[in-house]
ZAFIKOL-666380 format. One record per residue (C-alpha): residue number from 1; x negated, y, z. Coordinates in steps of 0.05 Angstrom, whole numbers, plus 5000, padded with zeros to 4 digits. Layout:
% residues N
R  resi    px    py    pz
R   NUM     X     Y     Z
...
% end
This chain:
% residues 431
R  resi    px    py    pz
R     1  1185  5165  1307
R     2  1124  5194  1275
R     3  1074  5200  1335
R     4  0991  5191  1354
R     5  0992  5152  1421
R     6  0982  5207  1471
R     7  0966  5179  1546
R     8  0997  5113  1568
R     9  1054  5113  1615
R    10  1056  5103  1694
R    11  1089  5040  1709
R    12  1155  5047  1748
R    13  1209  4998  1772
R    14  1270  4988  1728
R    15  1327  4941  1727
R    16  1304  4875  1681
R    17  1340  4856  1635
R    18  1382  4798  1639
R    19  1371  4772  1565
R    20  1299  4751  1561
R    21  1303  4750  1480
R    22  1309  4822  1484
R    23  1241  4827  1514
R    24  1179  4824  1486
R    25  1142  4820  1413
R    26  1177  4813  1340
R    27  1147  4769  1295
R    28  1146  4800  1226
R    29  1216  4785  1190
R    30  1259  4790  1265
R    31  1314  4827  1284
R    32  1336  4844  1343
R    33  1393  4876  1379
R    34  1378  4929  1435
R    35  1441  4945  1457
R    36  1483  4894  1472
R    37  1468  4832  1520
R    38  1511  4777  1539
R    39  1517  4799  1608
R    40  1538  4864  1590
R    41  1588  4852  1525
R    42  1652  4856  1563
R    43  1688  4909  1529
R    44  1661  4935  1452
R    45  1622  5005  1467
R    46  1582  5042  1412
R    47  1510  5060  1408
R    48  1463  5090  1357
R    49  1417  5139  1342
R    50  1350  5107  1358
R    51  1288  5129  1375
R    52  1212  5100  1379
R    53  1143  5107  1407
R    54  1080  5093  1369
R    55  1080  5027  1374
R    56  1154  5012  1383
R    57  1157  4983  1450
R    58  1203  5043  1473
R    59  1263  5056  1441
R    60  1314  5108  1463
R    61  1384  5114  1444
R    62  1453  5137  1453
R    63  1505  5088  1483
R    64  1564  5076  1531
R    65  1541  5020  1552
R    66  1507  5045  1616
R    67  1510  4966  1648
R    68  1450  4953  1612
R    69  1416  4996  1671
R    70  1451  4966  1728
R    71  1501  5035  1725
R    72  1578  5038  1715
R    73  1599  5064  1646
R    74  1642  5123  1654
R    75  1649  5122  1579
R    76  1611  5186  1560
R    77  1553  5171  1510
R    78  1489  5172  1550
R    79  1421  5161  1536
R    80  1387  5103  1547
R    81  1301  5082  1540
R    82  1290  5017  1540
R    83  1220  4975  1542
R    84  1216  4923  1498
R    85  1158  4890  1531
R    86  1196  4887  1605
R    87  1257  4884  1573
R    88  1278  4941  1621
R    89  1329  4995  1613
R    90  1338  5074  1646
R    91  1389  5124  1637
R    92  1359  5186  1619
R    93  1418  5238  1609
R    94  1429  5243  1690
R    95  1428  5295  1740
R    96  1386  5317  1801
R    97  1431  5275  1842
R    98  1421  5213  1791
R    99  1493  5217  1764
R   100  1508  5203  1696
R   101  1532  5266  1646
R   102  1597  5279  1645
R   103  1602  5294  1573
R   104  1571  5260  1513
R   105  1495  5266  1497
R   106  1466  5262  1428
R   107  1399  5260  1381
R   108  1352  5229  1426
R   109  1283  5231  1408
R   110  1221  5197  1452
R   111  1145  5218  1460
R   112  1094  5170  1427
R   113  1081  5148  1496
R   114  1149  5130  1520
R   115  1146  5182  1580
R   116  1194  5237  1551
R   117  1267  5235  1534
R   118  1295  5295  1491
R   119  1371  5299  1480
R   120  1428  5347  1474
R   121  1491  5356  1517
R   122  1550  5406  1539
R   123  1541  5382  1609
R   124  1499  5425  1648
R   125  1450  5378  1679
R   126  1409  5435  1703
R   127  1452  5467  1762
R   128  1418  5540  1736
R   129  1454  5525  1662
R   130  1513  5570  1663
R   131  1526  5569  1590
R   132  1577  5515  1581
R   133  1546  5514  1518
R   134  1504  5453  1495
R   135  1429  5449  1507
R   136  1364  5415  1506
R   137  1338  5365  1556
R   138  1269  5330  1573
R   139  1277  5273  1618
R   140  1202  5249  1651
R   141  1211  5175  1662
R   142  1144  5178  1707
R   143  1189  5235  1752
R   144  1260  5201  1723
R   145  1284  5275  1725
R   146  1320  5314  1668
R   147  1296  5389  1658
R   148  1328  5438  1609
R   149  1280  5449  1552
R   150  1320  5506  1525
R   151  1306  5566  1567
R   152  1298  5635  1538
R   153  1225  5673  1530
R   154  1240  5687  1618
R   155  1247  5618  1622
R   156  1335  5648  1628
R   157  1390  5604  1606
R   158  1407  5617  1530
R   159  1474  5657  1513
R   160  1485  5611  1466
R   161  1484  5529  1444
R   162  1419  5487  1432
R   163  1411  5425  1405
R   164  1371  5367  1360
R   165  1305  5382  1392
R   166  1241  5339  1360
R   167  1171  5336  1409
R   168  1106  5342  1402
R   169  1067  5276  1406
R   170  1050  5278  1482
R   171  1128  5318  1490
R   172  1093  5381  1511
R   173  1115  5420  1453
R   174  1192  5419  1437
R   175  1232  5449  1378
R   176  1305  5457  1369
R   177  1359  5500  1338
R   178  1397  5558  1370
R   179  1451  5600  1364
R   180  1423  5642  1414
R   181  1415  5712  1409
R   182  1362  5723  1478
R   183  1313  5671  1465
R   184  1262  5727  1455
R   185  1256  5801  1475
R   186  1285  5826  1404
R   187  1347  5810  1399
R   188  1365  5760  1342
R   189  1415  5767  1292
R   190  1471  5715  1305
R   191  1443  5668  1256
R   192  1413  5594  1276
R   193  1346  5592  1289
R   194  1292  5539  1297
R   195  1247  5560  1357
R   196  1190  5522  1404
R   197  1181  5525  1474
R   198  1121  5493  1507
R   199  1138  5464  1567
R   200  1067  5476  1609
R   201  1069  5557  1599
R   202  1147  5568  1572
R   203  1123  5606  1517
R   204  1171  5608  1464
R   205  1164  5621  1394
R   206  1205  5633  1330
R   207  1187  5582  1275
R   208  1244  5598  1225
R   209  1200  5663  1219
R   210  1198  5715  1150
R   211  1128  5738  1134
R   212  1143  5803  1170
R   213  1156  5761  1240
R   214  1235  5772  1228
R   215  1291  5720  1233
R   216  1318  5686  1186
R   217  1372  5721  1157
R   218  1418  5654  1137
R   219  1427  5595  1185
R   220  1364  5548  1193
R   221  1363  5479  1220
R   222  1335  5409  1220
R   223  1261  5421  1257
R   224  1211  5368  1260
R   225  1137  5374  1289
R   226  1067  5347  1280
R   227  1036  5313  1334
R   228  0998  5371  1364
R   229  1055  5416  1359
R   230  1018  5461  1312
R   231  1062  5450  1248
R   232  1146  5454  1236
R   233  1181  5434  1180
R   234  1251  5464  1178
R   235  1310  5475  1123
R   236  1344  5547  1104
R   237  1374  5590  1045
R   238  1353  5651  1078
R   239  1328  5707  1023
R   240  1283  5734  1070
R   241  1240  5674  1079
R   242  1243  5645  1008
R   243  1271  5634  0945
R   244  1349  5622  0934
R   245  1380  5555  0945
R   246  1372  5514  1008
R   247  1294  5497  1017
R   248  1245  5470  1053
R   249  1189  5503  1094
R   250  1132  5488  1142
R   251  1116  5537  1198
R   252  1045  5547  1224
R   253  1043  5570  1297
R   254  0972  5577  1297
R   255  0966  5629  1241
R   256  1029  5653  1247
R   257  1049  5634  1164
R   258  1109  5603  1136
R   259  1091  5557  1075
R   260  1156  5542  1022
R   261  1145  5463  1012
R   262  1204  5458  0959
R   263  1183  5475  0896
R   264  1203  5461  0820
R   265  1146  5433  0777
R   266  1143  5495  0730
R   267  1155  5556  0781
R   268  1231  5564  0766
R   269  1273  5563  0820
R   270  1303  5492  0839
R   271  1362  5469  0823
R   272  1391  5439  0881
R   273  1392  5445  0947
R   274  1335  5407  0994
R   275  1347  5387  1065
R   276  1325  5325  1122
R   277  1256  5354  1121
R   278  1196  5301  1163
R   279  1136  5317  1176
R   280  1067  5266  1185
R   281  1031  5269  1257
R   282  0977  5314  1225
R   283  1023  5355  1184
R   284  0994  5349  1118
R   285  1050  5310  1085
R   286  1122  5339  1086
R   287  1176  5293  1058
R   288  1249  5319  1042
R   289  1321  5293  1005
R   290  1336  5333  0945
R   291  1393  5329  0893
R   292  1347  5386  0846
R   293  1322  5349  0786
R   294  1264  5400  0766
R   295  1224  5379  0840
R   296  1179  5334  0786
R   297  1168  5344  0713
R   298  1207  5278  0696
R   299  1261  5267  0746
R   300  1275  5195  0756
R   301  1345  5207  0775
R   302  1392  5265  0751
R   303  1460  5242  0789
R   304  1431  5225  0864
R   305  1403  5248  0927
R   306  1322  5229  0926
R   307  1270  5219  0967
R   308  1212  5271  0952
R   309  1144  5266  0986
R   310  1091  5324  0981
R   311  1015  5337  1003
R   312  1012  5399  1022
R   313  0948  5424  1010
R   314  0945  5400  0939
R   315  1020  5414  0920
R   316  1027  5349  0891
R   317  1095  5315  0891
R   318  1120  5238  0888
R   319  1190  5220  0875
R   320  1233  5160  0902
R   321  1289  5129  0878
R   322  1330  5080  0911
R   323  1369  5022  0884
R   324  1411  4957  0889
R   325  1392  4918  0825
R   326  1399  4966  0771
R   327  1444  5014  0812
R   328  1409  5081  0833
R   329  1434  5103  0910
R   330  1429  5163  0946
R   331  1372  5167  0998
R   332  1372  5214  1058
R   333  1304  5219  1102
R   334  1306  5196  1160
R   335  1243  5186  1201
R   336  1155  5183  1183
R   337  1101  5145  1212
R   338  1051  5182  1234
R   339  0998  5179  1181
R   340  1054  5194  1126
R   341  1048  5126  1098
R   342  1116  5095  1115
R   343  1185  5131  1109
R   344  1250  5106  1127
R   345  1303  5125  1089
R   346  1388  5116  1099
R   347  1417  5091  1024
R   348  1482  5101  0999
R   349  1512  5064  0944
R   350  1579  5071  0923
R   351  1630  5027  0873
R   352  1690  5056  0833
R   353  1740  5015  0842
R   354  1796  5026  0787
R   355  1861  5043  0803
R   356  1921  4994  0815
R   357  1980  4990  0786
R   358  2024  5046  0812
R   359  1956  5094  0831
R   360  1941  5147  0800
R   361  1861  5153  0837
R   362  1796  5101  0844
R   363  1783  5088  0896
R   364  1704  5077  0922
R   365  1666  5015  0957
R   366  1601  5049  0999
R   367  1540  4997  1023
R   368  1495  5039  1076
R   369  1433  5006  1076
R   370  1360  5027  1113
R   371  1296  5026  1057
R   372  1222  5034  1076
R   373  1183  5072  1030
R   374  1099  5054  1021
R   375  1084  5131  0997
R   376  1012  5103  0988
R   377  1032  5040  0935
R   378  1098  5064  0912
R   379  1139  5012  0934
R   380  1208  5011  0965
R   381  1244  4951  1002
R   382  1304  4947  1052
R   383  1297  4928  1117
R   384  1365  4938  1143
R   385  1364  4856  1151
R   386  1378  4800  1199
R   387  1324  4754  1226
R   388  1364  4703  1180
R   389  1344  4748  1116
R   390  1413  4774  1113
R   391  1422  4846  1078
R   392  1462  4885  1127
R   393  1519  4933  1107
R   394  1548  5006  1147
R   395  1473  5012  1173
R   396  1447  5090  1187
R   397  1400  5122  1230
R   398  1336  5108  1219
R   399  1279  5107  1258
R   400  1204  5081  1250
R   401  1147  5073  1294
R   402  1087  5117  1297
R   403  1039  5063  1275
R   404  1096  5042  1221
R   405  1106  4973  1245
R   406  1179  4975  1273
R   407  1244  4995  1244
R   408  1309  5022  1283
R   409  1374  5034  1258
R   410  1445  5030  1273
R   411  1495  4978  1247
R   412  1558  4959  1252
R   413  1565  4898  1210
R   414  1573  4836  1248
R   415  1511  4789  1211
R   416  1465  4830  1236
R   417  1461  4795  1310
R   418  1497  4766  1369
R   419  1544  4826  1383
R   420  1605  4804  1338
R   421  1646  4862  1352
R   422  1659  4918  1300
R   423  1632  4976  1347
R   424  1558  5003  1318
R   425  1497  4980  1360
R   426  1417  4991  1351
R   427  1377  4943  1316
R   428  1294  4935  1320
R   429  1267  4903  1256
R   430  1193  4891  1243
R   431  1171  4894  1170
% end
């Protein structure tokens, strides 16, 4: 996760834990798994979906594998922080009480300090959330409490669901998407919105915004932040806030202007659809996927999914293309360090494989993989690998650092460490 170390976090007792490799510095090269330990392999449980701090020593995910914190599983997918350094673990998706969720929690995402927690659930947490719709959360490790980020413009529960919520860098700002329709005193039109409540005053504002203050008038989604909160990147085809086709824009709060990032090279509108926007810790650099092959003046790729990186102030646009050998793959952003320099990417690659006898249809081989991108030198290299060297396969999720130094992801392929079962688990790699 893209983030400026904010304030550094109050020390508090947690359950150590019982596998002192987890704990800890990587050595450049190492991999290591997060969420599985030998005390607590028992039965196969899945995790993914990691997050990081600045410097990596925090990483929050999803799991069911609540023993790593010294709590019964209860086989809901709850979110879990863990320190690195202490090799400690904390369930963050509880209630007031300290009970676990009753249903499953997703997209967890961390301050640059470790403190916060942000995730999603249909479980109301909150005993004033009378939705039964999903919302936002922000657990305080300092407080270990879990508030509902998601209140309307009254600080009011939402009539409607919430969900994949990004922070600020000290987790005082918080975006997310909404269905709701009395998150502010106009009414909104049905439609998803991106919004962003700051948690000191509960002021919230509309960031998937037209240039006459309306909302958006198709469904918008995917939010990210820059570290001061000022800046949001989001993804919509709504006529009213720019050109046709699904594109990319960055909301400033401070002036009040949406900016369209996605452009062709010659002014004509783009020619497929953009989406996965990130955004660096100061906001200058916006990076997005795009199948469109007019983003540049000589696409590299006509037939997959790239990775397109922009300045914003100049306009100026680099394109990245993926590959196994001579093989071109599809890359989907995932995650930014916080000066813009590093990008971690999910790959796809996929293999016809020609009929058998008796078939009539190929058939297709995939090979997930996790690449870094250097935006400054140009260079792309995977890092979805085992301490051993090993290329990993089914790997997803990426997540990087804030000072760029540490890759997450999620894997399910059995060389990447100890855990031998088939069940996905997080990974920390250092490049």
């Amino acid at each position: 996760m893209r983030h400026l170390l904010a304030a550094s976090l109050a020390a508090t007792a947690l359950l150590a834990s019982p596998d002192d490799a987890l704990a800890g510095k990587l050595k450049p090269g190492q991999t290591k798994v997060v969420s599985w330990t030998k005390a607590t392999g028992g039965t196969p449980k899945s995790s993914g979906t990691p997050a990081l701090s600045q410097t990596g020593r925090y990483v929050a995910f999803r799991t069911q594998r609540t023993e790593l914190a010294g709590k019964a599983s209860n086989n809901k997918m709850q979110i879990l922080r863990h320190d690195r350094e202490l090799g400690t673990y904390e369930v963050c998706s509880v209630t007031e009480q300290g009970a676990l969720c009753l249903d499953d929690c997703q997209v967890p995402e961390i301050s640059a300090d470790g403190r916060y927690v942000t995730f999603d659930t249909d479980h109301n947490l909150d005993p004033t959330d009378l939705n039964n719709k999903r919302d936002v959360y922000r657990y305080d490790s300092t407080t270990q409490k879990a508030v509902r980020a998601s209140r309307t413009y009254q600080g009011l529960t939402p009539n409607h669901a919430s969900f994949s919520a990004k922070m600020s860098s000290d987790g005082r700002m918080v975006t997310f998407m909404s269905y709701a329709t009395n998150m502010l005193a106009s009414a909104g039109n049905g439609k998803r919105q991106v919004y962003r409540r700051d948690m000191q005053t509960g002021v919230v504002l509309l960031c998937s915004a037209a240039l006459n203050g309306a909302y958006a008038t198709e469904n918008a989604g995917e939010p990210a932040i820059s570290d001061d909160g000022r800046y949001v990147v989001f993804s919509t085809s709504a006529p009213n806030i720019g050109p046709s086709g699904q594109n990319i824009f960055r909301r400033d709060t401070f002036l009040g202007s949406t900016k369209l990032i996605s452009k062709s090279h010659d002014g004509s509108p783009i020619d497929g659809g953009c989406f996965a926007p990130l955004i660096s810790g100061d906001g200058s650099t916006v990076a997005f996927s795009s199948y469109a092959t007019n983003i540049t003046k000589k696409d590299k790729s006509k037939k997959t999914t790239d990775l397109f990186v922009v300045d914003v102030a100049s306009g100026k646009v680099k394109q990245f293309v993926t590959k196994k050998g001579s093989k071109k793959a599809d890359s989907f952003a995932s995650d930014i360090s916080g000066g813009g320099r590093w990008i971690a990417v999910n790959t796809s690659f996929s293999k016809e494989i020609p009929p058998k006898q008796g078939e009539i249809h190929p058939t297709y081989e995939y090979t997930d993989r996790i690449s870094l991108i250097d935006a400054k030198k140009g260079k792309v290299r995977v890092v979805s690998k085992s301490s051993a060297g090993t290329t990993g396969n089914e790997c997803s999720e990426a997540a990087i650092s804030g000072n760029g130094k540490i890759i997450a992801f999620s894997s399910s392929d059995k060389k990447m460490g100890k855990d031998k079962d088939s069940y996905q688990d997080v990974y920390v790699h250092r490049r």
